[in-house]
C-alpha positions in Angstrom: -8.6 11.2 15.8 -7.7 11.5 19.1 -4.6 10.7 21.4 -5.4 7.1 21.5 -5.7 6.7 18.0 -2.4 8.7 17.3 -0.7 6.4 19.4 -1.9 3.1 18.0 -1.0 4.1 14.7 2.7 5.6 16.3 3.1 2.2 17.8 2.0 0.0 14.9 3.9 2.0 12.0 6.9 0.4 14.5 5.2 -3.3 13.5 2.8 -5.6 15.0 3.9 -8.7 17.5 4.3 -12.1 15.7 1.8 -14.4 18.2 -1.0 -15.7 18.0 -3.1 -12.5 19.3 -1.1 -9.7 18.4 -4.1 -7.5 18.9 -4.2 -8.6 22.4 -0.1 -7.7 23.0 -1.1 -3.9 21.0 -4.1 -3.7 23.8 -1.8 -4.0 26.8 0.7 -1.0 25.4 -2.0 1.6 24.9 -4.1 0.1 27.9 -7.0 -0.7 26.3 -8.8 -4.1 25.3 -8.3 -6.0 21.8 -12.0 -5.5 21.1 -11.4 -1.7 21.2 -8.0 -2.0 19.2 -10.0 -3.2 16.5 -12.6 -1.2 16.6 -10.2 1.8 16.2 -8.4 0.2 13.2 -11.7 -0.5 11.3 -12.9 3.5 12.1 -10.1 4.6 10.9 -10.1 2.8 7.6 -13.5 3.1 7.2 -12.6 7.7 8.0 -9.7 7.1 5.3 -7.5 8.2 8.0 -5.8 4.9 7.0 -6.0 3.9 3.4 -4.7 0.6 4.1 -3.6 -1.6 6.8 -1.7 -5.1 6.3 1.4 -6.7 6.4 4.7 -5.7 3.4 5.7 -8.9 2.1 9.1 -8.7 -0.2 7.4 -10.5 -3.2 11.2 -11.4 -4.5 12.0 -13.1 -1.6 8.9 -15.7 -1.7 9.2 -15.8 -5.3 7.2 -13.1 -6.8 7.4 -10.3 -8.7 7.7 -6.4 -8.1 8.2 -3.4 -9.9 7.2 0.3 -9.7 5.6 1.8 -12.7 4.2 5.1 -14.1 2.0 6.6 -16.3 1.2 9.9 -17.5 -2.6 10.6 -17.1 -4.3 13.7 -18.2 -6.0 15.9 -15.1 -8.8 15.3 -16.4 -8.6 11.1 -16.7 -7.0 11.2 -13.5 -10.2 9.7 -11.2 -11.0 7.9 -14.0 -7.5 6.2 -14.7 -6.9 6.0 -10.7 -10.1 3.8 -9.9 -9.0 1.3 -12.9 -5.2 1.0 -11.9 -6.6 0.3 -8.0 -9.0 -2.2 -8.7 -5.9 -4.4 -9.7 -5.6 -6.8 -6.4 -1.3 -6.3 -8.0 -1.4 -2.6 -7.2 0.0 -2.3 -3.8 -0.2 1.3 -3.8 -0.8 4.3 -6.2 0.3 7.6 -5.6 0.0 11.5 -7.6 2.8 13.3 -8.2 3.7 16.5 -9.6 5.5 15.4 -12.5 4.9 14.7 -16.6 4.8 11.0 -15.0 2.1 11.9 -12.8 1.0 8.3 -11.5 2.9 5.8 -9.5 2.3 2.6 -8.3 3.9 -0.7 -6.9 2.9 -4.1 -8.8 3.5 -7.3 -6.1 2.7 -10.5 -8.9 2.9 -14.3 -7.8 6.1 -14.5 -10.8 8.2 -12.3 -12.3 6.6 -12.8 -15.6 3.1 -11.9 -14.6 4.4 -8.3 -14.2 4.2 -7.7 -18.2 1.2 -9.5 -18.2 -0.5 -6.7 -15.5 0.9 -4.3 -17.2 -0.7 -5.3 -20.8 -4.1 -5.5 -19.0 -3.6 -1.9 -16.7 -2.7 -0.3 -21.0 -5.6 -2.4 -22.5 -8.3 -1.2 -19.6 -6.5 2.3 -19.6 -5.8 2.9 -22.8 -2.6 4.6 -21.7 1.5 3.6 -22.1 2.8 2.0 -18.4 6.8 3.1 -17.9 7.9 -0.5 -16.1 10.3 0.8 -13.7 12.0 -2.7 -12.1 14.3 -2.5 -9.1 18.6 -2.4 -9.7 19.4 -1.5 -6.5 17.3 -2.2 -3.1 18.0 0.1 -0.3 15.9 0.0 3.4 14.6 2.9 4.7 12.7 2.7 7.9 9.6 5.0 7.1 8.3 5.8 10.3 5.7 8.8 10.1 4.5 10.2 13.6 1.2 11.1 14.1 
């Protein structure tokens, strides 16, 4: 990565411009062109420096569902476990941690029912016991992460 490439990620953690070539507006800030914008983005995905680049949508809010969940995985079953729970196109995101309840992830479904029915295919596929964690309480915290 270099200074260019910390800055575009810097500036879009902030958000991207709602027009119709928001690329375009991103080139003028860092002084470069749109062509070269995108080019960076796709590198970078394609290094894993980025594991994902898109829009957060509040699923609730357009009518869909969304939980966070957790499972406890053996060390060993971890990869295994991990690519199965990210080929859902529901898994938003899926994160280790250092706990009994080892694997985390966010479900975004079209309805609020379909979020028992992922979860009955994710236990079926895994063969493991998914903790449904819904939201009681939503707080904002702007994440920003600099680079």
């Amino acid at each position: 990565m270099d200074k260019t490439d910390r800055t575009l990620i810097n500036l879009l953690q902030k958000g991207i411009p709602v027009c119709d070539r928001p690329y375009e507006q991103v080139s003028h800030a860092l002084g470069i062109t749109e062509n070269e914008v995108l080019t960076r983005l796709g590198q970078l995905l394609d290094d894993r420096v980025l594991t994902r680049f898109g829009p957060m949508y509040n699923a609730e809010r357009l009518g869909g569902g969304l939980t966070l969940a957790a499972m406890e995985v053996s060390e060993d079953d971890f990869d295994r476990v991990a690519a199965i729970v990210n080929a859902f196109p529901e898994v938003a995101h899926n994160y280790a941690r250092d706990h009994r309840l080892n694997m985390w992830f966010v479900l975004a479904t079209e309805t609020q029912d379909d979020i028992a029915a992922v979860i009955t295919r994710i236990e079926q596929e895994t063969g493991l016991t998914v903790l449904n964690l819904p939201k009681q309480e939503e707080f904002h915290v702007g994440l920003y992460l600099p680079v």
